[in-house]
C-alpha positions as CSV (number, residue, x, y, z in Angstrom):
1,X,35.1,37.2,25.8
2,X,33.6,39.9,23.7
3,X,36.4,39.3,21.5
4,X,35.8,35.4,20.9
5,X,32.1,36.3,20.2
6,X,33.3,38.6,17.2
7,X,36.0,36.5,15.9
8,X,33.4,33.7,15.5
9,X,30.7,36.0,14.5
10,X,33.3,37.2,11.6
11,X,34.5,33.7,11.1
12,X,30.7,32.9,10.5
13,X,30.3,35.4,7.9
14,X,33.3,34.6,5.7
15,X,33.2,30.8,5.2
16,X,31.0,29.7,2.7
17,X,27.5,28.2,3.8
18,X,27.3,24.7,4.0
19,X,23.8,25.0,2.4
20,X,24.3,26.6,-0.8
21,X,21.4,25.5,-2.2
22,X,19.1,27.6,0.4
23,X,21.1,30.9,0.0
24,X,20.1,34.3,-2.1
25,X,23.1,35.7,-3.3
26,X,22.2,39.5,-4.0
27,X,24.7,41.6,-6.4
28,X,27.7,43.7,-5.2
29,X,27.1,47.4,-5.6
30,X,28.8,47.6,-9.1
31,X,27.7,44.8,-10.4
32,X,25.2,45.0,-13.6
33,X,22.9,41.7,-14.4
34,X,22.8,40.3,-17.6
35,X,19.7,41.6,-19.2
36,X,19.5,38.4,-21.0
37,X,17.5,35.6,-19.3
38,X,18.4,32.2,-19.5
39,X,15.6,29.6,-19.9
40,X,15.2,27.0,-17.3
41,X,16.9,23.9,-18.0
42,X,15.2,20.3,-18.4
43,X,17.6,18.8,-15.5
44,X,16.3,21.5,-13.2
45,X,13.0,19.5,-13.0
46,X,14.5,15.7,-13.0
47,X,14.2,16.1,-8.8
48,X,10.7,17.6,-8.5
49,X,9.3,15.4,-11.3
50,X,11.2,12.1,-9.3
51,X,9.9,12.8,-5.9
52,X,6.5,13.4,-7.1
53,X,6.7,10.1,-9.3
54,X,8.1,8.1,-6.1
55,X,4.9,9.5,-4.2
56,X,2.3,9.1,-6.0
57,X,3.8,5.2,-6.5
58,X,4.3,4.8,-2.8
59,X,0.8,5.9,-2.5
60,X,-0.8,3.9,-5.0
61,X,0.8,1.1,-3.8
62,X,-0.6,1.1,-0.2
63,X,-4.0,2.3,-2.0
64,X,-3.8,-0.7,-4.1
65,X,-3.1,-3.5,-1.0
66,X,-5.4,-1.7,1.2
67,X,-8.0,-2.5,-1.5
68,X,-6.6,-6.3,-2.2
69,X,-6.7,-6.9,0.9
70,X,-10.4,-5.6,2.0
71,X,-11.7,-7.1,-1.4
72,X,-10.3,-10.5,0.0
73,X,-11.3,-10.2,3.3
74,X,-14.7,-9.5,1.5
75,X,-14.4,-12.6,-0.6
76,X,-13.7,-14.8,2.2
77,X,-16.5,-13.7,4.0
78,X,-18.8,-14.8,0.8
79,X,-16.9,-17.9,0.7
80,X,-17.3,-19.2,4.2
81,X,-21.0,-18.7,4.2
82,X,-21.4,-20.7,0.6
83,X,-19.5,-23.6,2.8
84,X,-22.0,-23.5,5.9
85,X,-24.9,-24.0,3.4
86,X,-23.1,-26.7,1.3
87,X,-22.0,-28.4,5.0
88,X,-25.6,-27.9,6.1
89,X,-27.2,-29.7,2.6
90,X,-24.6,-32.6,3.2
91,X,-25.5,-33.3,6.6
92,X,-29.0,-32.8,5.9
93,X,-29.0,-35.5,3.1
94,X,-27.1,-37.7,5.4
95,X,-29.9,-37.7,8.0
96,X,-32.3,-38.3,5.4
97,X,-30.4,-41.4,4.1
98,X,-29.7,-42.7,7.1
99,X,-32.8,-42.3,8.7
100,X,-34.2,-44.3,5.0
101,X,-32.0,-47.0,6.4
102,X,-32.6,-47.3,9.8
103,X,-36.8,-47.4,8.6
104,X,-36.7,-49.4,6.1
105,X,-34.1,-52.1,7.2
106,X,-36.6,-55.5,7.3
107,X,-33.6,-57.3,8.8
108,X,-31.8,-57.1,5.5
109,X,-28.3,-56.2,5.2
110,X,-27.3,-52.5,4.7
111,X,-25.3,-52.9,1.3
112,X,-28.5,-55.2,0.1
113,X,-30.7,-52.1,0.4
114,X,-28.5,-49.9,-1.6
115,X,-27.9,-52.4,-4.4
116,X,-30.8,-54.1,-4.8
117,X,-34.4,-52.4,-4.3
């Protein structure tokens, strides 16, 4: 058993990581680094600068329809209550008119009172 555990263990150890990206390699004992350092590259920011421009547009999108739609909601509001007062003038007018009619009818005809005075 003990020896499955260290075949896989040692099996581990030489394949290559399937994450390369999150690995350090450190140098071998002999090994001297470059004492020239190379300038980052352009294309080493194209993913950092694309998924900060994708969220700040994702967020200002749902920012911005948030706001729409409150600001509509808003405007409705406004809009209604303009209509209860323009209802309310109408009917009042009407019950004016018609109580003018309903007063002042001598036995005439309703279309004679509103043509001739």
């Amino acid at each position: 058993m003990s020896q499955i555990l260290r075949v896989k263990s040692v099996a581990r150890k030489t394949l290559s990581p399937l994450r390369s990206y999150s690995t350090v390699k450190f140098p071998e004992a002999g090994f001297q680094p470059k004492q020239i350092q190379q300038k980052p590259q352009i294309r080493q920011f194209a993913n950092p600068l694309l998924h900060a421009f994708l969220i700040a547009s994702t967020t200002y999108i749902v920012l911005h329809s948030i706001w729409i739609r409150l600001e509509r909601e808003e405007k409705e509001q406004v809009l209604t209550q303009r209509s209860k007062e323009l209802e309310e003038t109408i009917q009042t007018l009407l019950n004016q008119k018609k109580q003018e009619l309903e007063t002042s009818s001598d036995g005439r005809k309703w279309y004679k009172l509103w043509l001739w005075k």
